[in-house]
C-alpha positions as CSV (number, residue, x, y, z in Angstrom):
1,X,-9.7,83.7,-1.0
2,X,-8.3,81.5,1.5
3,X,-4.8,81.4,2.7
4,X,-3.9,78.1,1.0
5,X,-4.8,79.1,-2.4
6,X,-3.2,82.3,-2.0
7,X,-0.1,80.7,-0.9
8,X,-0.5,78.3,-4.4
9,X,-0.7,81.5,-6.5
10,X,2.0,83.1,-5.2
11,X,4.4,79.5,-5.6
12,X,3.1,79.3,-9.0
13,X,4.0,83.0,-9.4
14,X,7.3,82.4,-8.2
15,X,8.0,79.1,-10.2
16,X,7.0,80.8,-13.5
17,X,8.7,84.1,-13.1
18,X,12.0,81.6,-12.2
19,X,11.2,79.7,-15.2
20,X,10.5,82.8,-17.8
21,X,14.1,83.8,-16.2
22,X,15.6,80.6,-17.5
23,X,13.7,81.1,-20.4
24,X,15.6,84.2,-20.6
25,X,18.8,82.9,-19.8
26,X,18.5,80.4,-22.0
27,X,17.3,82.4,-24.7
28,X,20.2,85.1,-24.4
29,X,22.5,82.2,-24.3
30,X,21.5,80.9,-27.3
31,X,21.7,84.0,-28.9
32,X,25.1,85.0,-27.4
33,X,26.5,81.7,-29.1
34,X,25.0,82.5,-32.3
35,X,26.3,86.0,-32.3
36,X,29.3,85.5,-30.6
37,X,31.2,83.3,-32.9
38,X,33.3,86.7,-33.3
39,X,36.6,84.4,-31.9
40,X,35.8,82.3,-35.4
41,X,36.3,84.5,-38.5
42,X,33.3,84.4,-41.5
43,X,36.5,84.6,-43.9
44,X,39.9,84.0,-43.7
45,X,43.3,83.3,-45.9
46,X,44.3,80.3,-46.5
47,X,46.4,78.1,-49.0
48,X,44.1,76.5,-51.9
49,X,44.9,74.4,-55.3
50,X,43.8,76.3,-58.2
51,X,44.8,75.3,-62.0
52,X,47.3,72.8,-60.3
53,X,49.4,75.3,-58.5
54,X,49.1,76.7,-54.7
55,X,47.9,79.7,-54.2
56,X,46.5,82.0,-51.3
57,X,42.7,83.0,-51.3
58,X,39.8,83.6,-49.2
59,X,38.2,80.6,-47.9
60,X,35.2,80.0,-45.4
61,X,34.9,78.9,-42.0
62,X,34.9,75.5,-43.0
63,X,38.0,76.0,-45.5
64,X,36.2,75.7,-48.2
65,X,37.3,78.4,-51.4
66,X,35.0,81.8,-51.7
67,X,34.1,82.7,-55.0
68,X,32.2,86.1,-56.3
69,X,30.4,86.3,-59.6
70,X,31.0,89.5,-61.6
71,X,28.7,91.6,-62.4
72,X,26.5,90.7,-59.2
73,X,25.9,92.5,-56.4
74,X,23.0,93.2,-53.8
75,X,21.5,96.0,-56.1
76,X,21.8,93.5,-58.7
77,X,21.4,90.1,-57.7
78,X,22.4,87.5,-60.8
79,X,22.7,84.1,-58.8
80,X,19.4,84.0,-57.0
81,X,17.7,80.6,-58.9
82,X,17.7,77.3,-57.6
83,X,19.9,75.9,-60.6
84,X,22.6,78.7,-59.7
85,X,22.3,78.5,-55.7
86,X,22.7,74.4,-56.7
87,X,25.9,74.7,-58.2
88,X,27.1,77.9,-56.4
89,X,25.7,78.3,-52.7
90,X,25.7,81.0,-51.2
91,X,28.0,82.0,-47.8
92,X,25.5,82.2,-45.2
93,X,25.9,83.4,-41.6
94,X,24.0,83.7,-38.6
95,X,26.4,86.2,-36.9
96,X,24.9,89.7,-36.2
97,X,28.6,90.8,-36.9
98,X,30.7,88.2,-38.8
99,X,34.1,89.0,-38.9
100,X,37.2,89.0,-41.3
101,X,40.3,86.9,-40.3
102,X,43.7,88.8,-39.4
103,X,45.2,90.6,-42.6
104,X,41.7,90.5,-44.9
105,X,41.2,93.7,-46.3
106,X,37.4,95.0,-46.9
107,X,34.0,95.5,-45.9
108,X,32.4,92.5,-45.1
109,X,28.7,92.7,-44.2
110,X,25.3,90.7,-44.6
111,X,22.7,90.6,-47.2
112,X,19.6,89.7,-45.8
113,X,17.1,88.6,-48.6
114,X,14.1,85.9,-48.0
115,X,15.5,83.7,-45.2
116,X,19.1,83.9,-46.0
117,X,21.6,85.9,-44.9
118,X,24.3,85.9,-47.2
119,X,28.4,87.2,-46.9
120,X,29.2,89.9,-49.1
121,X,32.8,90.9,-49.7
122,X,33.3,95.0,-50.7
123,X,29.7,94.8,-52.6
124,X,30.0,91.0,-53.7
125,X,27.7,88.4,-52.4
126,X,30.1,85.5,-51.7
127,X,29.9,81.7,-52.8
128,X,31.1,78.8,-52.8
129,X,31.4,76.0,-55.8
130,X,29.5,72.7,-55.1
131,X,32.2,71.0,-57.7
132,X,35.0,71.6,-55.1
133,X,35.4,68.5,-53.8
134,X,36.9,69.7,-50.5
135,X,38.4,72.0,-48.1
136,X,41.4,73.4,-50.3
137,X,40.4,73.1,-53.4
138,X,38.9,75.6,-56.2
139,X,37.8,74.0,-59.5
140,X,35.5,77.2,-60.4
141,X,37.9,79.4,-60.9
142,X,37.2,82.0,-64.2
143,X,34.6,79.6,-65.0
144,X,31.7,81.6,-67.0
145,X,28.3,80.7,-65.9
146,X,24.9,82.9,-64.7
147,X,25.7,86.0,-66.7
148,X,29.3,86.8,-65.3
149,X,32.6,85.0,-64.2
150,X,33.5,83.0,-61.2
151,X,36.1,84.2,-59.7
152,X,38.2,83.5,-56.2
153,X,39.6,86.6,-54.1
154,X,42.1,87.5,-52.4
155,X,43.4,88.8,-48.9
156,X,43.0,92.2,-50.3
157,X,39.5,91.5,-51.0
158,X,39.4,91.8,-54.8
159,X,39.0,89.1,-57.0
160,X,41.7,86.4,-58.1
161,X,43.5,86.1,-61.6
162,X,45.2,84.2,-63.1
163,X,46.0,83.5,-66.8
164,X,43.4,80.0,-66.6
165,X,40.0,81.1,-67.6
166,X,37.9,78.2,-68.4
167,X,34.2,77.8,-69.7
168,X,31.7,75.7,-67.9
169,X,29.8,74.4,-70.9
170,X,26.1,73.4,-69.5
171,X,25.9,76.6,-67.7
172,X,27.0,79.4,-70.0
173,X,23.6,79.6,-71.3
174,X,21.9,82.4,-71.4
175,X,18.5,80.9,-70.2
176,X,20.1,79.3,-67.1
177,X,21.1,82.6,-65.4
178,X,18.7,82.4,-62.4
């Protein structure tokens, strides 16, 4: 070979191990804001309207209210349908390691199943209720629907009571549990 092309390999070699070195970098960075949102808490506590009255309760990143449904869990998954995930979606992460906001008790980790990878709260997949209209509010509160009850939970990580349980007519049905 002569000197020339040799030369042109060895730029071309140079350019593209530079370039597979962004592609690194940029890759890792990607990933490390992805995985590093561990300054932004998954959950945390905040003040929420439920049944008219102020109370404190676990609430997404965007401030939105967290619900669990009893009687599911990742061994037994009850809300896994489209008409359930409609009304209820699911609180999905893309942290490796999301994280619990100062003075939340429990075991947060991630349930990986299909392509989603959902919160779950000490055993409970976590929620939220499309009928909230907004950040601060929480209209599904002991509403029974998909085999179990709605409920909010608390700082301590269990779920929310109050003395307002209400029935959501259209989806108490037993053939709309999934």
């Amino acid at each position: 070979m002569s000197r020339l092309r040799l030369r042109y390999m060895a730029v071309g070699a140079t350019v593209a191990a530079i370039g597979g070195f962004a592609a690194v970098g940029a890759e890792g960075s990607a990933y490390a804001a992805s995985a590093h949102p561990a300054a932004v808490a998954a959950l945390k506590v905040a003040s929420v309207k439920v049944a008219g009255s102020k109370h404190m309760v676990l609430v997404n990143s965007a401030g939105r209210a967290v619900y669990l449904l009893t009687g599911d869990s990742t061994s037994h998954p009850i809300c896994t349908g489209s008409a359930c995930l409609s009304d209820w979606p699911a609180v999905t992460t893309t942290a490796k390691k999301p994280v619990l906001g100062k003075g939340i008790k429990g075991k947060l980790t991630v349930w990986t199943h299909g392509k989603s990878h959902q919160l779950v709260l000490n055993g409970h997949p976590l929620y939220t209720f499309a009928d909230d209209s907004s950040a601060g509010t929480a209209n599904g509160q002991g509403l029974k629907s998909f085999g179990g009850t709605w409920e909010l939970l608390t700082g301590s990580g269990s779920a929310f009571t109050n003395s307002s349980s209400k029935s959501s007519g259209s989806n108490s049905a037993a053939g709309s549990w999934s």
